[in-house]
N, C-alpha and C positions, 0 to 999 in steps of 0.2 A: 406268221407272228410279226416279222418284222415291215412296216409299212416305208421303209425307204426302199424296197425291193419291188411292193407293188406299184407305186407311185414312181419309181422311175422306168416299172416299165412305160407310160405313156407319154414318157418325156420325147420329144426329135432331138435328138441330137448328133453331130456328125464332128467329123477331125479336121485335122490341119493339113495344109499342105507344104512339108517339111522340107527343109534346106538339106541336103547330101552333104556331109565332109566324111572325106576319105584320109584317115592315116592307117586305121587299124580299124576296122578285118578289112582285109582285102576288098577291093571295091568291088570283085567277079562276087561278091554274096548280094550285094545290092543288085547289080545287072542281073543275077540269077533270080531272084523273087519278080523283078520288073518283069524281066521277061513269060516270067512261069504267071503272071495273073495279068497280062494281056492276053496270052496266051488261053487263059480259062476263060475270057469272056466268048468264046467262041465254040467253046467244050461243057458237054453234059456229063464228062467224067474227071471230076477235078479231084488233084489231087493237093489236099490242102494242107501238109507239107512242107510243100514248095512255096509258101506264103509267109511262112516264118523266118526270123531274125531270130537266132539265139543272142545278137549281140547287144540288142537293146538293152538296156539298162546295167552296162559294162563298165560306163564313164560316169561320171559327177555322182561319186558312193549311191551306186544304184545296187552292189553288192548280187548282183547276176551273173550263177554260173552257167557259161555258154555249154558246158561240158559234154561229152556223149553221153546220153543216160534214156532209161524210158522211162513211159510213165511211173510218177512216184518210184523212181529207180534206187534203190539200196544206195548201188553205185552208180556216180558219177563221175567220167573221166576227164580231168580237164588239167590243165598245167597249171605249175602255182610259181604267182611273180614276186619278186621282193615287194617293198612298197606296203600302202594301206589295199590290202587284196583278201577281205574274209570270205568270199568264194572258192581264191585261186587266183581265178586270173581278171587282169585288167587291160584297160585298152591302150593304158599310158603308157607308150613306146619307148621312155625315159627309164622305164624299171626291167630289170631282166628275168630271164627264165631258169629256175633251180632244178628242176624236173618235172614230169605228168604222176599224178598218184588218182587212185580210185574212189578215192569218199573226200566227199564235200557236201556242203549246203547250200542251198540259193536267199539270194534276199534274204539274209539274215543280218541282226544291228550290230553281232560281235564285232567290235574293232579290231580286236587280234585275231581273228578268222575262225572258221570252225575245219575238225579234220585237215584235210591235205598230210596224210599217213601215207607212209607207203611209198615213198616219189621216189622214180627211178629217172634216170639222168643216161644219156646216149652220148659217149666221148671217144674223141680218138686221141691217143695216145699214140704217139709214135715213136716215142725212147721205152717203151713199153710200160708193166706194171706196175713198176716202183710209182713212177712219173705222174701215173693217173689222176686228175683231178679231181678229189673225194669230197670234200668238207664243202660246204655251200659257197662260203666266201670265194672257193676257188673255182667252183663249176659252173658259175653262172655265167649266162650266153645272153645276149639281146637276142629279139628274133630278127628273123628279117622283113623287113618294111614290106606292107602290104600282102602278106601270104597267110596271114590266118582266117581261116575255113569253121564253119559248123555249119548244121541241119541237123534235125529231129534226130538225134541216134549217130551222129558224126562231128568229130571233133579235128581239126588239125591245125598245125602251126610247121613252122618251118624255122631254123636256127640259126644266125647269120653265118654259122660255117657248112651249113646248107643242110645239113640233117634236117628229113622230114620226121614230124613224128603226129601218130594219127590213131583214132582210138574209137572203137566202136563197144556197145554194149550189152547187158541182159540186167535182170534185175541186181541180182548179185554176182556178176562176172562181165568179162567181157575182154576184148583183141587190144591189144596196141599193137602196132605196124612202125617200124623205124625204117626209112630210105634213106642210106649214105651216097655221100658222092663217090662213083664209078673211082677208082683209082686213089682213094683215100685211106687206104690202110684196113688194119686189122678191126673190127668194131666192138668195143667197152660200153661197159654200162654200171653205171655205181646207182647202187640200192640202198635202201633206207630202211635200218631199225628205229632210229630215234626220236629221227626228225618230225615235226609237224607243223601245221601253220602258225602255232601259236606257243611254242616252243614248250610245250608241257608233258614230256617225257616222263611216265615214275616207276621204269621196270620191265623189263622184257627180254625174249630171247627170238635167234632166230640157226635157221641151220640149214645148210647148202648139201643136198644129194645129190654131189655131180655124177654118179650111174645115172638114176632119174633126169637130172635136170632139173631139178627143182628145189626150188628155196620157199621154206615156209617162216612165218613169222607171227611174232604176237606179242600183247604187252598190253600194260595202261599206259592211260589217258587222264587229263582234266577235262571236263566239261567246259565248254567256248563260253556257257552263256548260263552260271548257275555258282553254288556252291564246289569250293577247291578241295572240300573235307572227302567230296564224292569222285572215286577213279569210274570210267569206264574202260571196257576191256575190248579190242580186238584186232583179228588176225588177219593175215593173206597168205594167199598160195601163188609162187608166182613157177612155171612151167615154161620152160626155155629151150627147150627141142623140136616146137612147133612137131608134134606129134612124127617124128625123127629125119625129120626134112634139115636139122641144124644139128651141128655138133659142138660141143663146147670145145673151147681150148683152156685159157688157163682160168684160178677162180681162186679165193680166198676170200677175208675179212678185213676190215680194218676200221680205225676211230682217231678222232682228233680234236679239236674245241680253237677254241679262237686265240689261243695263247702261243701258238708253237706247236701244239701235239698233234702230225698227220702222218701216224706209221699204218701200214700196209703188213698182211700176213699171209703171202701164194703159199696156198695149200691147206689152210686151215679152214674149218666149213661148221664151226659153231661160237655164238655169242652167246653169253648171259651176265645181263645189268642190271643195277636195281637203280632205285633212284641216286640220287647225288645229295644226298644229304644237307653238306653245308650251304647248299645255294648256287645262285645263278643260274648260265645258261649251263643246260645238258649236256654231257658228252656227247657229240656225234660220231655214228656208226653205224654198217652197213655191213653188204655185202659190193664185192667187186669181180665183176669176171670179163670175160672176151669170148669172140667165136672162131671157129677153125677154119682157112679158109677162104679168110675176105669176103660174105657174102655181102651183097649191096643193099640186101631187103632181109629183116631179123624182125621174125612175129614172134609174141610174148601170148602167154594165153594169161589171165589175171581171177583169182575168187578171189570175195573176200566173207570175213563171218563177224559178227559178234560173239559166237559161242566158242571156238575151236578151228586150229589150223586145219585141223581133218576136215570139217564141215564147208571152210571157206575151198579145200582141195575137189572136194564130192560136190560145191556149189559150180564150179569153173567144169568139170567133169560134164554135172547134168547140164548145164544150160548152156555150154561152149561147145563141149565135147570135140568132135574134129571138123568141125564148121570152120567156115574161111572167112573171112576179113567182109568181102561182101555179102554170104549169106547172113551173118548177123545184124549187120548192118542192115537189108530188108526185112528181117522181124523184125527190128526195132522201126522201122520207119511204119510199118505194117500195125503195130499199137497205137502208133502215132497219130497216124490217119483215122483210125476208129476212134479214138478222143476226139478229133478236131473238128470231123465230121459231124459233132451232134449241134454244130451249129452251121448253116448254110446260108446266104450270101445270095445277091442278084449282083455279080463280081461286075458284072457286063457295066451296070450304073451306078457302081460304086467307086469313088476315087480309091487310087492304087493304094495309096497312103494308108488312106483307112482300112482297106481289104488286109493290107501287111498290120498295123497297129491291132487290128481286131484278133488276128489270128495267133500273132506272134504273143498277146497275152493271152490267149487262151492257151498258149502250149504253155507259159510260165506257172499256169495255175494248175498244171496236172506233175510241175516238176518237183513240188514238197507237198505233204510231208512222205519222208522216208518210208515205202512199208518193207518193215525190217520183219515181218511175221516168219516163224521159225528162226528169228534169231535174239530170241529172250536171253536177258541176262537179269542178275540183281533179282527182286522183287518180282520181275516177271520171268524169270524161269520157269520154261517150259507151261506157260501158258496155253492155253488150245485156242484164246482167243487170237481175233487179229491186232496184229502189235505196229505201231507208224513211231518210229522217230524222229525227230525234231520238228517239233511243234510249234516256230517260231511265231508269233506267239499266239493263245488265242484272243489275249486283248486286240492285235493285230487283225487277225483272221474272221474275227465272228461278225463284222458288221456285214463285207460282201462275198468274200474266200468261200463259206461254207453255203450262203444262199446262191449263190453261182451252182456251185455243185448240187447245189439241189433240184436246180433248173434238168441238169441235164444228166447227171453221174448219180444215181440214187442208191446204185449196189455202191460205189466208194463211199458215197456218203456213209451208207450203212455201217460198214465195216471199221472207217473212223470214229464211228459212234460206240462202236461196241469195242473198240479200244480204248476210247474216253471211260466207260461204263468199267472196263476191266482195273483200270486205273485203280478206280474206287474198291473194286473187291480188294485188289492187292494190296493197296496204299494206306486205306483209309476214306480216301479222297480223288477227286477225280484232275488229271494232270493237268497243268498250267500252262506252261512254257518247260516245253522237256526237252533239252540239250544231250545231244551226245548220249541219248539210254539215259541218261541221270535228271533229276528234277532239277528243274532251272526257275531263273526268278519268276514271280508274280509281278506283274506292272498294275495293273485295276485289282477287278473282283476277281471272285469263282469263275470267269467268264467262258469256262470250256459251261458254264448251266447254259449260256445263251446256245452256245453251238446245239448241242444234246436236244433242248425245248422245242429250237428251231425244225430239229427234224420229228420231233415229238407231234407237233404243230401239221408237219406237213405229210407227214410218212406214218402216220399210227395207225392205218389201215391196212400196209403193210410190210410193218416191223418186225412182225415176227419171219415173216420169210425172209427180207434182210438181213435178217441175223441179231437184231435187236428187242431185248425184252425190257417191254417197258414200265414192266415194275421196279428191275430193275436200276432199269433210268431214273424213275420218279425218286426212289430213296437213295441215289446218289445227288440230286437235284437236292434233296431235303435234307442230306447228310451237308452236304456245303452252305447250306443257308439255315441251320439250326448248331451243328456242333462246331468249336470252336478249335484249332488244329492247335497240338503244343505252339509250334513252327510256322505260322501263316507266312514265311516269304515265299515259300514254295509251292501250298495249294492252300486252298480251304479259304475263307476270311477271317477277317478278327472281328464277328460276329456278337460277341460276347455285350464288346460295348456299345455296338448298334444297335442291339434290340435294349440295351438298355436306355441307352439318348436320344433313338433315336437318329442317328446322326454319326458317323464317327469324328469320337470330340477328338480335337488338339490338344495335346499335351494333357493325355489322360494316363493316370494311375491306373496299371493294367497287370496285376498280380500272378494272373494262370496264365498267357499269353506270352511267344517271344515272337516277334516282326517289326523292320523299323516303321517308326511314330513319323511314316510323312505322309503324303498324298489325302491328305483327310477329306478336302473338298470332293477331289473327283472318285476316290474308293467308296465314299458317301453314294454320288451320280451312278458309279459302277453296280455300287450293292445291290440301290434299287432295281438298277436295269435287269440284273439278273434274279430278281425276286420278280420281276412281271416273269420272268422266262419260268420260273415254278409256277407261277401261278398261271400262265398259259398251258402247262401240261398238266397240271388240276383239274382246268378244264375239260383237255379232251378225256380225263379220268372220270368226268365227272365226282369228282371229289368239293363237295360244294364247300364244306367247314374250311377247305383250305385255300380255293379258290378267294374267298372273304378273308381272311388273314394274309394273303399274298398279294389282293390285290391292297389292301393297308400300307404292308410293305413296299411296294413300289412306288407309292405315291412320298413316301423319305425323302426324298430329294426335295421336296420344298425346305424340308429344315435348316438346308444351308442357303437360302435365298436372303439375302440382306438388303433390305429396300432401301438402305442408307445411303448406299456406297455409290458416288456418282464418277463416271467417266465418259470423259466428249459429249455432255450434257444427256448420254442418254441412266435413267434410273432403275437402281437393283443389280445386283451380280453376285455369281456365287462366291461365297467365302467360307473357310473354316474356319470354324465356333469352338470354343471355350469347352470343358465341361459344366459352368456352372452356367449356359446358355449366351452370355456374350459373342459378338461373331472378333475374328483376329483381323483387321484390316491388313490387306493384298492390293496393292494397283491393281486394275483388272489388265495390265498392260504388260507386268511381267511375267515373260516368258514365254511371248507373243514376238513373231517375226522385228517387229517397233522397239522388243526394250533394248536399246541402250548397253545397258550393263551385261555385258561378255562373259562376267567371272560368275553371273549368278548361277546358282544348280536348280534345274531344272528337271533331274533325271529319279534315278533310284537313289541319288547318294543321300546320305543321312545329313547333309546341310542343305538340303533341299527345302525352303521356308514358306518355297511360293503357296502351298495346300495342294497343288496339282500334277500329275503327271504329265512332263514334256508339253504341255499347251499352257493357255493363259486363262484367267478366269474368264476375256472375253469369249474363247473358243470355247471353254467349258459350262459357260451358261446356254447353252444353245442344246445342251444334249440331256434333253429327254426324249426318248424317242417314241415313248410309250404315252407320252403323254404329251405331245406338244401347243393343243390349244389349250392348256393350262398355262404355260410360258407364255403367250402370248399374252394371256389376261395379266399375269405379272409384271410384262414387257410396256403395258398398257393399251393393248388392243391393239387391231389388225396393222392401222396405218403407222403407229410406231413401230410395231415388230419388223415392218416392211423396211420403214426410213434405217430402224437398225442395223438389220441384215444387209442394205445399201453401204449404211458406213464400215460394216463389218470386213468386204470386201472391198474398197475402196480406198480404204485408210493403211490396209495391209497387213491386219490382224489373220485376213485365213492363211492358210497352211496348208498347198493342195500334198502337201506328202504326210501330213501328220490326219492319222486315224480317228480323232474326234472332230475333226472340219468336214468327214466323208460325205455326210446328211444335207450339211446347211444350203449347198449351193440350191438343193429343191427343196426347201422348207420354206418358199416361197407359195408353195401349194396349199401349206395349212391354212394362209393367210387371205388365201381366195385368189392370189396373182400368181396364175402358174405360166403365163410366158414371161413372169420374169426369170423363172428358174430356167426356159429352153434358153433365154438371153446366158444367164451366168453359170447354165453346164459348157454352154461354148465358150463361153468365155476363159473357164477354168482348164478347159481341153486345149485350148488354140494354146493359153500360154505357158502349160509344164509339161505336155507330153508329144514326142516325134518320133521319127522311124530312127533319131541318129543313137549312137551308143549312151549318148546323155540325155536322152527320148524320155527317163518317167523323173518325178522330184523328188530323186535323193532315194535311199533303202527302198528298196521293194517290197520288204516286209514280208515274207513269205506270200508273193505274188497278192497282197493287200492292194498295190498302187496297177496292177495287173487287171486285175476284177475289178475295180469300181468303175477303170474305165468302159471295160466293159457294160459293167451299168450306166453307165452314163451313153451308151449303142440302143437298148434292149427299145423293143417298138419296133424293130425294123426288119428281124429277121427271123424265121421261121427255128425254134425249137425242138431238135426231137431227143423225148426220153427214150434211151435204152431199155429199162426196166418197166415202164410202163406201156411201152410202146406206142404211143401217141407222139404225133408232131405236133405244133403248134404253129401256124403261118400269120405272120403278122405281116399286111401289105400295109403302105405310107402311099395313099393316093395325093396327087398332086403335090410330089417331090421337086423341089428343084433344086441340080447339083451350085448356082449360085450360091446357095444358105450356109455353105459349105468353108466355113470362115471364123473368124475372133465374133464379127459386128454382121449380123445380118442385115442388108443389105434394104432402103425401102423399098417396098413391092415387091419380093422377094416370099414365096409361101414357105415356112416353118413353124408355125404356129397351130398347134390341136386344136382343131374345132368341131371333131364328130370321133366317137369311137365306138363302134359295134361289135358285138362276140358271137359271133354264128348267127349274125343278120338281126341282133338285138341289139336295140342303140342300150349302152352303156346307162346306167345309173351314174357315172360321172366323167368328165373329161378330164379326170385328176387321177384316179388309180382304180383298178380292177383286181381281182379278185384269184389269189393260185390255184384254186379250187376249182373254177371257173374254165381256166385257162390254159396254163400249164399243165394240170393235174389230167382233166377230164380231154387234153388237147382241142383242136380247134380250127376256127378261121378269125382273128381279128383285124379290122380295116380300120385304119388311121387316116385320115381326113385331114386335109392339112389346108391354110385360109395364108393369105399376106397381110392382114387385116389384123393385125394384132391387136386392138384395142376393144373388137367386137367381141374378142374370146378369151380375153385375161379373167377368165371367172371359172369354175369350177364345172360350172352349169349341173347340179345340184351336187351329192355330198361331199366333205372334205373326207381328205383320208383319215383314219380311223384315230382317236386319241381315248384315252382312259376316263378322264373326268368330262365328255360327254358323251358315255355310251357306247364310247366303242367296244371292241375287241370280245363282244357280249355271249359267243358264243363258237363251239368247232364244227370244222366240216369232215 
């Protein structure tokens, strides 16, 4: 379905060779991957692992939790720091550390973070427990410079009064490991009823079994990234006898706030709070206990649940049970490696850089969404389908996130699918951006239709063993692009007035409908997009009546095309229109890296005036994807499209972190110049993504800035599906590690000049075909010339567009 998927598989392109700075993590994680992929070039049994950075994108709001966790792990263990930290943790050696807790998110936009429940804090106390330091203000620690540690399933940091603390995991459980210094006293630890990242406490209890050892806990929540009307609920079991290898000593409760109130209660072993009524910040409260003893090493065992303290007990039970600190920590590296694996590498003649880059997003992209399956709450109680939380977002996600996993993960894909599909039976509708268990904002369209179509498109032969029915599908696809939601900020579209204009008008009278009246331009661009995605699984239904009405529908996006509107002499750009058809004039500049004006809103707020979400109408004329030799013609043919796309990048209008720039840099291809697109995917690689902790541009987006770059790789390496079992080997003949740069270099071979598919020269040097390829696996041979100018052509068809003939049929 999607042809930036096919078309950059035949793009060459390669990474940078990245500058080291050392403050934070420890520079032994750098030495260790260097060493571990020299090391494989010599090795036919790699363990690819040992290639990854959890810490990439930790610095410059890359919003990456390094944390221990496995694939799409419930839980995530990682420390949370003051500061702007919605993961947890940051690299900024400036902010300190309040505790480790077990749920978080990764690459998510919340500003005030998501989860960080649960943080338990390692203190020593030596006037004893009156003394202990409970309330945040007062337990926070810096760490100590250059000691924090992660890997696939391992997390650790160290505290500048030298407390280690280190944490390995399961889906939904998993170890923390505390090392005190030898001769430091008694060991304390203050736990967390209230607390969260984002201070949204509204109710809970918790209760200390000192026979057992154990404190269980539970409560709501606000949702990080959604409506405040909606609580979420959940619990942990926390298990403190390491299976009776520790003994407690003393143990109580206590609570405080930022005014004066920090009393302590030795002996008492239950809370219960409701919310705070008149406002502000929370009460803060916990539990507080110590060991008997002085041991210098104190394991914690950790469930947690969405449903039930019992459940998060029975989760920590089955998946921890009396396993040790290292065996879990080799399951978890042991999933790890069977993810990472399904894409493989000639390590030997690849720069280190790019072997780390490559890999270290690939592990990003199996670390959300949440699969939180048996732990339904709300709406999905007790669901039999599979259930994933936090969806950040699918406007985020659906361009490369879910065609990545398509490549290689077709059971997850699956089962994301059928919890998208489950959405719908429950809801109404199928989810958006789902926060926290609770429905979270809308930014575009329906755009979980593009994910759903996507696999509709790729996998309908076999959906049903995956677990997807795709009839189902089709009338959730048709339920979001025909009925109109009371509530469109959370799912659905505001359809109603689309299929009326058209277009979604500005400043429309909208009677049956509540959603805010912004993004008109690009919800318009969005609608479309996801009306091709019905009308692509129409197709494979053969469903003709609707395939001809969907493809109608996708072709809307011209409605807001204003051939009026001129900037930097080039003509035409999108703008939102009127209802009674006039367009609203927009600079095509604001809200583009260039404008100027700082205070403008550009986002979800309701003073948002530009018609667009987070881009500029330069950035958003550029996104049909389904249709791009129709732009072109609007654009005014090739060599303008071309000269455009030149200024586009040039003048400083792209945006390699923002989601609707993902396409443009090879949309050089439509145009019949596709080494200009290998020119400006290096281009876009060399200068916003490295191995350092400020390595991707800004939000990760739920491993969005993760996968593209990985798209921006695909040509080079050998493929293999799990589920269908087929590999796919793609060799690059006449490679040279020169090319390997911002400007390649003259004389210097990077350039496509032959592509064959099991010893058939290619119908284009532009894109091929997943059916083909990845689907049926393979041998494809890439050809590569220094001759750039002999082979800037397509050499026969362009990738696929709607208004000439494309997309005409399924496989």
């Amino acid at each position: 379905m999607r042809r930036s998927m096919h078309t950059l598989s035949s793009v060459f392109s390669a990474l940078l060779l990245a500058r080291l700075v050392f403050a934070q993590p420890s520079p032994q994680v750098q030495e260790r991957i260097s060493a571990a992929i020299k090391a494989a070039a010599k090795s036919t049994n790699i363990d690819y692992t040992a290639f990854v950075n959890p810490f990439i994108g930790t610095d410059n709001f890359g919003d990456v939790c390094p944390g221990a966790s496995v694939p799409f792990g419930m839980a995530k263990f990682s420390t949370d720091l003051t500061g702007y930290a919605p993961a947890g943790y940051v690299t900024d050696p400036t902010q300190t550390i309040r505790g480790i807790s077990p749920l978080h998110d990764s690459g998510t936009g919340s500003s005030l973070g998501s989860y960080g429940n649960f943080e338990i804090m390692p203190l020593l106390c030596p006037d004893g427990f009156n003394t202990c330091t409970t309330t945040l203000a007062a337990r926070e620690r810096f760490r100590k410079n250059n000691t924090d540690d992660a890997s696939p399933g391992y997390f650790a940091q160290t505290l500048d009064n030298d407390i280690k603390i280190e944490a390995t995991s399961t889906r939904r459980a998993g170890l923390e490991r505390f090392t005190f210094p030898r001769g430091s006293g008694k060991p304390y630890f203050v736990l967390d009823l209230a607390n969260d990242l984002p201070a949204s406490f509204s109710g809970g209890t918790m209760d200390i079994d000192p026979d057992m050892g154990r404190i269980t806990i539970g409560g709501r929540w606000e949702p990080s990234f959604g409506p405040g009307i909606f609580l979420y609920q959940a619990f942990a079991c926390y298990d403190l006898l390491d299976n009776g290898a520790q003994k407690l000593d003393e143990y109580g409760v206590w609570t405080g706030d930022t005014y004066g109130l920090d009393q302590k209660a030795l002996g008492q072993t239950h809370l219960n709070l409701s919310v705070n009524l008149i406002g502000g910040t929370p009460y803060q409260s916990g539990a507080l206990f110590s060991y008997a003893d002085d041991p210098s090493e104190v394991n914690i065992r950790v469930g947690v649940s969405f449903v039930s303290a019992d459940q998060a007990c029975e989760n920590a039970e089955t998946e921890v049970g009396n396993a040790r600190f290292e065996n879990i920590m080799n399951q978890s590296k042991a999933l790890w490696q069977d993810k990472l694996s399904r894409i493989e590498i000639d390590v030997a003649n690849t720069p280190a850089n790019v072997t780390e880059m490559l890999y270290s997003s690939l592990y990003r992209s199996f670390l959300t969404p949440n699969n939180a399956t048996g732990e339904t709450q709300g709406a999905f109680a007790n669901t039999t389908a599979p259930y994933f939380d936090s969806l950040y977002c699918s406007w985020d996600t659906f361009r490369t996130f879910y065609p990545l996993m398509a490549l290689t993960s077709p059971t997850d894909f699956g089962d994301i699918v059928a919890n998208y599909i489950d959405g719908w039976r429950q809801t109404g509708w199928m989810p958006e951006c789902r926060s926290n268990n609770m429905p979270g904002w809308t930014q575009g369209g329906s755009d979980g239709d593009n994910i759903v179509s996507h696999f509709a498109v790729t996998y309908h032969n076999e959906a049903a063993e995956l677990g997807v029915d795709l009839n189902d599908l089709y009338s959730a696809l048709v339920t979001d692009a025909q009925l109109n939601p009371p509530e469109w900020n959370i799912h659905g579209r505001q359809v109603n007035v689309y299929k009326e204009y058209g277009y979604v008008p500005y400043a429309v009278f909208d009677p049956s409908s509540t959603g805010r009246q912004t993004r008109e331009g690009s919800r318009t661009l969005e609608y479309a997009f996801n009306d091709f995605g019905v009308r692509q699984t129409a197709l494979v239904l053969n469903n003709s009546a609707d395939v001809e009405t969907y493809t109608n529908r996708s072709l809307l996006y011209r409605n807001v095309w204003d051939p009026s509107v001129v900037s930097d002499g080039f003509h035409g750009f999108m703008q939102k229109r009127f209802p009674n058809g006039s367009f609203a004039y927009e600079n095509p500049i604001d809200c583009s890296p260039q404008d100027n004006d700082t205070s403008r809103a550009c986002s979800l707020t309701e003073d948002n005036e530009n018609g667009f979400y987070e881009s500029s109408s330069w950035e958003y004329s550029f996104f049909a994807p389904h249709d791009i030799a129709h732009l072109i013609e609007l654009m005014g043919g090739n060599e303008t499209f071309v000269n455009r796309l030149d200024h586009f990048f040039n003048k400083g209008y792209y945006l390699a972190g923002n989601e609707p720039s993902f396409q443009t840099p090879i949309e050089y291809h439509y145009a019949n110049h596709p080494t200009k697109s290998v020119d400006q995917v290096r281009n876009v690689v060399f200068t916003n993504f490295d191995i350092t902790p400020a390595g991707i541009p800004g939000n990760d987006d739920q491993a969005a800035m993760a996968t593209v770059l990985i798209f921006h790789f695909l040509g080079l390496y050998p493929v293999h599906n799990a589920f269908l079992n087929v590999s796919t080997t793609v060799t690059v003949r006449n490679f040279d590690a020169r090319s390997v740069q911002q400007t390649i270099p003259s004389g210097v071979a990077a350039y496509v000049s032959k592509v064959t598919i099991n010893g058939v020269p290619a119908a284009s040097r532009c894109h091929f075909d997943f059916y083909d390829t990845f689907r049926l696996g393979g041998e494809i041979e890439i050809e590569l010339t220094a001759n750039k100018n002999s082979v800037d052509s397509c050499a026969g068809s362009l990738p696929d567009s709607l208004s000439t003939g494309g997309f005409a049929s399924a496989r």
